[in-house]
C-alpha positions in Angstrom: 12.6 -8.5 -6.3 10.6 -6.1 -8.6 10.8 -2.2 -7.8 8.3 0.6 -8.5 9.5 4.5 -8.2 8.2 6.7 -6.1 5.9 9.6 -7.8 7.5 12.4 -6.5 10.6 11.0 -6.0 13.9 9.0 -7.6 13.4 6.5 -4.5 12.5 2.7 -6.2 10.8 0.9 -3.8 10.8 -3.4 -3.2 6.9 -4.3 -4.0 7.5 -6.1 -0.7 8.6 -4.1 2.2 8.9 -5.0 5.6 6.1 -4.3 8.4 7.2 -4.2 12.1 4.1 -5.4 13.8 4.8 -8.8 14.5 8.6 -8.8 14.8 8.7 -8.5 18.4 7.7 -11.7 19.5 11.7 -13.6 18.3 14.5 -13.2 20.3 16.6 -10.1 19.5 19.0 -12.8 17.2 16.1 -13.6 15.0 14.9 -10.4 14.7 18.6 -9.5 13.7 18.8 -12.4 11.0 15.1 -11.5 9.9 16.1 -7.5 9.0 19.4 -9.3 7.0 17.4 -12.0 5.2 15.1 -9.2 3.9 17.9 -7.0 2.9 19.6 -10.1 1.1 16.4 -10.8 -0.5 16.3 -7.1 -2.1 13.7 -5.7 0.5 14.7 -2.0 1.0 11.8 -0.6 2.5 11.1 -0.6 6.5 8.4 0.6 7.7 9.4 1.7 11.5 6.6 1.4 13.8 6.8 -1.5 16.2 4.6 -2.7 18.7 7.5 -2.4 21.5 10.6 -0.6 21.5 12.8 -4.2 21.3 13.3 -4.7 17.8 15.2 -0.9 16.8 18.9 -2.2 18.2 18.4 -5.4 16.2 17.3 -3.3 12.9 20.2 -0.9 13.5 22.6 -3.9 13.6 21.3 -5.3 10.1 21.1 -1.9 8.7 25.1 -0.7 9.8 26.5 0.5 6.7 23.3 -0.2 4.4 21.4 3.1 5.1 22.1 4.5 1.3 20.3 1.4 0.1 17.6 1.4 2.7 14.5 3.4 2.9 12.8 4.0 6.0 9.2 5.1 7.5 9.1 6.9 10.8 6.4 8.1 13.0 5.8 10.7 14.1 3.5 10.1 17.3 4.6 6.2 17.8 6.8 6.6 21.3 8.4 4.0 23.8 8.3 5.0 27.1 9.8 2.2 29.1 10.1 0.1 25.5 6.4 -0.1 25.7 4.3 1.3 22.6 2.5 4.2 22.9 1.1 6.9 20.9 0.9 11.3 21.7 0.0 14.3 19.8 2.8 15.7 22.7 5.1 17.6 20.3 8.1 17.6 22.6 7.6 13.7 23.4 7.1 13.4 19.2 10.5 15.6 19.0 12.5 13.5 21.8 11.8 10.1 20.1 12.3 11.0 16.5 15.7 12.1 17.4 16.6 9.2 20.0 15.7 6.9 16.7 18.1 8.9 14.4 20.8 8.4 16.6 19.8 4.5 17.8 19.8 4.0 13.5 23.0 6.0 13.0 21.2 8.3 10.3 20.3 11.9 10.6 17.3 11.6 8.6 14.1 9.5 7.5 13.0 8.7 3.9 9.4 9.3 4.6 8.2 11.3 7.8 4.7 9.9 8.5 1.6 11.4 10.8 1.0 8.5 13.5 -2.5 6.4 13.1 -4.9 9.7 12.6 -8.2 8.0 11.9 -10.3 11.0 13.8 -11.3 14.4 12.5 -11.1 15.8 15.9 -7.1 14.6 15.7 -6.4 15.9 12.5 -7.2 19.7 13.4 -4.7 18.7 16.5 -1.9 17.7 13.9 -2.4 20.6 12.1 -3.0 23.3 15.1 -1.1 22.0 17.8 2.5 22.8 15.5 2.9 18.9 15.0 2.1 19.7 11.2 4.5 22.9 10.9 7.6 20.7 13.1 7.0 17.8 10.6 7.4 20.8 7.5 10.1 22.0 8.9 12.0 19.0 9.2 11.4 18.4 5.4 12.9 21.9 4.9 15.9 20.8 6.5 16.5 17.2 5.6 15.8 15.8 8.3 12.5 14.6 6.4 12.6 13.8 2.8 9.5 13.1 2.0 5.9 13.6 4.3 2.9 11.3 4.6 0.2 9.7 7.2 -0.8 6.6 8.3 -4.4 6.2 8.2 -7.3 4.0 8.2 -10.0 6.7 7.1 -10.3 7.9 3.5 -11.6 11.0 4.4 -8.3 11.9 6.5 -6.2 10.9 4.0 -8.2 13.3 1.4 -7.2 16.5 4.1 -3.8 15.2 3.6 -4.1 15.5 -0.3 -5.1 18.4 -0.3 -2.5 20.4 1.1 -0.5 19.1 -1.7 2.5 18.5 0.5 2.3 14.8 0.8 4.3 11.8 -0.8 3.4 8.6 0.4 0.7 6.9 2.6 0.2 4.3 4.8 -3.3 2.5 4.5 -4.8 -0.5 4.8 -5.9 -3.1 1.7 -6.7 -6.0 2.0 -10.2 -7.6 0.2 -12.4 -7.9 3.5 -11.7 -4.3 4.5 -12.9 -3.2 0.5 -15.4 -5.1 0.2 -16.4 -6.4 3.6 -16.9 -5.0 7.2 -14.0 -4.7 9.7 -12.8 -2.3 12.8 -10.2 -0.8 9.8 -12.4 -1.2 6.6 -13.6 2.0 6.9 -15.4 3.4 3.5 -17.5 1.5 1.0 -16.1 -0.3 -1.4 -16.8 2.5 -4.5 -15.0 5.2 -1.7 -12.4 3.0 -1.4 -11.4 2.5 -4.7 -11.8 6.2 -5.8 -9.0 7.3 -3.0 -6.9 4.7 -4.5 -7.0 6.6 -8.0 -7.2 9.5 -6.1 -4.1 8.9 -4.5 -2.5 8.2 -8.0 -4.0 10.9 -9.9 -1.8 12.7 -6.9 1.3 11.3 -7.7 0.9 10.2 -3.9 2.3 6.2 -3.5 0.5 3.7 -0.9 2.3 1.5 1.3 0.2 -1.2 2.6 -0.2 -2.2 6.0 -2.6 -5.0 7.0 -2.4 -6.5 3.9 -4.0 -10.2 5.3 -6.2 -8.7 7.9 -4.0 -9.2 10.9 -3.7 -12.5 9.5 -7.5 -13.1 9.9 -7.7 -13.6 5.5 -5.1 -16.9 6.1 -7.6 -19.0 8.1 -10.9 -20.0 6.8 -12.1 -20.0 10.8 -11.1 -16.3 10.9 -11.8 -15.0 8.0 -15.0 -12.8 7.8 -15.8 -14.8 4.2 -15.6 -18.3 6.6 -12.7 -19.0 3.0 -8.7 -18.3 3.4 -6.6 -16.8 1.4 -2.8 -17.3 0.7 -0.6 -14.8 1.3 0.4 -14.2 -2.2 -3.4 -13.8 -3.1 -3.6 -10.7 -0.5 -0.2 -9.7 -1.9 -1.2 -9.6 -5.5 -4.4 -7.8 -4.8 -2.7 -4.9 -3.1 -0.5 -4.7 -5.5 -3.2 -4.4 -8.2 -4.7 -1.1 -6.8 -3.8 2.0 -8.2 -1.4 4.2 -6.8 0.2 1.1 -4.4 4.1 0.7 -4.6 5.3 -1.4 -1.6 3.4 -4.2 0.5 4.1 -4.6 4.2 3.1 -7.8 5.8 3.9 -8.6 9.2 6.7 -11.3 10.0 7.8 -12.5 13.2 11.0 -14.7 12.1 12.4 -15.8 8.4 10.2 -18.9 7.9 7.1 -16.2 7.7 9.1 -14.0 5.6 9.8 -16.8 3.4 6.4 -17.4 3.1 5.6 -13.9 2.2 9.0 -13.7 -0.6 7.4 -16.5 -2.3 5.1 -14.5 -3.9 8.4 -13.3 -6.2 7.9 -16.7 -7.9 4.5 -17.7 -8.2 2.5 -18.9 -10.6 0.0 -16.7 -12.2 -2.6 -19.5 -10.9 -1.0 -18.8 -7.7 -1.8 -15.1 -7.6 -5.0 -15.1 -8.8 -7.3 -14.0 -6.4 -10.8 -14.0 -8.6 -11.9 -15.9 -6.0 -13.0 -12.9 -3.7 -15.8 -13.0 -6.1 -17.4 -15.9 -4.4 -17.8 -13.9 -1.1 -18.0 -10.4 -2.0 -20.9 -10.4 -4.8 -23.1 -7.3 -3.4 -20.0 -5.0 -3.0 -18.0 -6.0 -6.0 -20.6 -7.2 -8.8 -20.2 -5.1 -12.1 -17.0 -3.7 -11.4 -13.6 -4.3 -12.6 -11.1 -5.1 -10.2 -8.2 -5.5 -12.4 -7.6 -9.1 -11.9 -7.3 -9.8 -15.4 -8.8 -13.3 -15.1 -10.5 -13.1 -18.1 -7.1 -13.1 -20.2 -6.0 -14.4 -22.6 -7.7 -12.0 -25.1 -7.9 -13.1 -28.5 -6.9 -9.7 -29.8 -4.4 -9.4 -26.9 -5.7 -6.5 -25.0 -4.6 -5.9 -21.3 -8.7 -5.7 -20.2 -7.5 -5.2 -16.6 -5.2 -2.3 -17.2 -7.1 -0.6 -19.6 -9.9 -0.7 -17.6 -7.3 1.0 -14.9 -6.4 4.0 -16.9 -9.7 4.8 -17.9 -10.8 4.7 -14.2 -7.3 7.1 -12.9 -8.6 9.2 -16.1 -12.1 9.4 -14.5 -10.3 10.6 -11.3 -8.6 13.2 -12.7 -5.0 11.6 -13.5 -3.8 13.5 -16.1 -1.1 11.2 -16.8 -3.6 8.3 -17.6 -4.2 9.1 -21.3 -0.3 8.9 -21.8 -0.3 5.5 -20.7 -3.3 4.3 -22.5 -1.9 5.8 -25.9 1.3 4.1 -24.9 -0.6 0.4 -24.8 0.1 -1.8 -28.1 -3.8 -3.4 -28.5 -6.4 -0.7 -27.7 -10.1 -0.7 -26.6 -11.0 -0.4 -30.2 -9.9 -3.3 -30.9 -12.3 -5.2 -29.1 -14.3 -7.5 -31.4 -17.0 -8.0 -28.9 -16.5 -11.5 -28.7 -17.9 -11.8 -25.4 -15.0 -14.2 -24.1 -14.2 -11.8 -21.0 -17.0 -11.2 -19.9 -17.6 -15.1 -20.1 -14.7 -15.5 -17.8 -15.0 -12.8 -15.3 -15.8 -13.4 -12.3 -17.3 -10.1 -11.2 -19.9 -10.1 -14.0 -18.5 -6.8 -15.7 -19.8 -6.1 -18.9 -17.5 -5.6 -21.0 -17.6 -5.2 -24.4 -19.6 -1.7 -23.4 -16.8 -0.9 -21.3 -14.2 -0.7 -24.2 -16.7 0.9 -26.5 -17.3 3.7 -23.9 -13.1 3.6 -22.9 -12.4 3.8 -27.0 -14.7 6.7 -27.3 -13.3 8.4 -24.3 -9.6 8.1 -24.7 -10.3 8.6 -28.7 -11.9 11.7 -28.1 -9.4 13.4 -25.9 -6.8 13.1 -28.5 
């Protein structure tokens, strides 16, 4: 398993993490073995929102006597009246449930204390007038929180959220058909989209991805809005790949899909390229670097892909960029305009301008 640390934090977080959408649907055994197979496998982060209230005495099982090694994501708004999902802005029903699922997980605190699924702007001035906001603070104060953040599917939410400077961590959804595509969650065009992602980073705020195959709708070529699947590690490896992401969270209902999803840890780098979007997403995506880094190798050895990165969280405002461009080994500079990367990509970026203007950039900020 491979780790990235939280921002504003200590916390290192599996790059795979564990969504609870889809768990429901095994017997309470499965979803037992499930929770331990992913702990085994050095998953440590869970996110906590499940579609009915069945799984939590099966994840409190797996998780007796793990909870310093776990990390958690509650939500606040997510309730389960009758073991039935539900969602309410109610602060005393929000109150009641968080501390039922303390005391059902044997813990007396969450790692990240999330706003529930606020896609509205009409919602957002409840969160924040109705004392929802100021409970949520308050619980942070305490311990009871340790660090707050939002699950959202609207980039303009999430950019309220940034601004009050209090946040950690997000929950959004990524995945190549809500970027670059159409979708009930792909809200934003794909230029909006990618600028909260550096956004986010330039932040110090960390993305946990939800939806990462679509609602499995990316896996089947019937499904898929681009009539062409995907593999899993494709989707994975993409998410990964934008800015400011530290943990995926597929979906699994029972250990053969979270197999499926762990065998990303060894694939091939043929395996995990996912160039291929370019194929279906030309009008959204043309002439702009994605990362991919399927033009490599470079004959001067230059990390095209994550230089392009820094320059673009620089651009945003990331203060920290420059520090890990000047840390990189091979430069822009030292592009000899050989034109093999722009030969090979598949997104048609140009370039050998692009490192010219990234050289002159980072070169005169020094």
């Amino acid at each position: 398993m491979q780790y990235r640390k939280l921002p504003r934090g200590e916390e290192q977080i599996s790059v795979i993490g564990l969504g609870m959408g889809s768990i429901h649907a095994g017997s309470e055994r499965e979803i037992e073995q499930t929770v331990r197979s992913a702990l085994e496998a050095g998953i440590n982060y869970f996110d906590m929102a499940a579609s009915e209230g069945k799984p939590y005495p099966c994840y409190a099982r797996a998780f007796a006597g793990q909870r310093e090694n776990i990390y958690l994501q509650m939500h606040f708004g997510a309730v389960y009246d009758g073991g039935k999902y539900g969602w309410t802005r109610n602060l005393e029903k929000i109150k009641r449930t968080f501390s039922e699922q303390l005391k059902l997980l044997g813990t007396n605190y969450t790692d990240m204390g999330y706003v529930h699924c606020i896609d509205e702007m009409d919602d957002f001035h409840k969160i924040m007038s109705g004392g929802i906001w100021d409970y949520m603070k308050g619980l942070k104060t305490d311990g009871a929180v340790h660090h707050l953040g939002l699950s959202s599917h609207n980039p303009e939410i999430i950019r309220r959220f940034l601004d009050t400077g209090l946040i950690d961590m997000i929950m959004f959804s990524i995945n190549p058909a809500y970027d670059y595509s159409t979708g009930t969650y792909g809200i934003g065009t794909a230029a909006d989209r990618g600028l909260l992602y550096r956004e986010c980073e330039s932040y110090g705020v960390g993305i946990a991805v939800m939806k990462p195959f679509g609602g499995g709708q990316l896996l089947n070529a019937k499904t898929s809005p681009f009539q062409r699947a995907l593999t899993e590690t494709q989707c994975i490896q993409y998410a990964l790949d934008r800015p400011a992401v530290l943990t995926v969270l597929p979906g699994v209902r029972n250990t053969a899909d979270l197999e499926t999803v762990l065998a990303y840890l060894n694939a091939s780098t043929e395996e995990r390229d996912y160039s291929v979007i370019s194929e279906f997403t030309p009008q959204n995506a043309d002439g702009i670097c994605v990362y991919c880094n399927h033009c490599q190798p470079c004959p001067k050895e230059l990390n095209v892909g994550l230089i392009n990165k820094y320059y673009d969280l620089a651009l945003a405002g990331d203060e920290m960029a420059k520090g890990h461009y000047d840390k990189l080994t091979v430069k822009a500079d030292a592009c000899v305009q050989c034109g093999h990367c722009e030969s090979r990509c598949p997104f048609h970026v140009k370039q050998e301008a692009r490192m010219k203007e990234i050289a002159q950039y980072f070169g005169s900020r020094k």
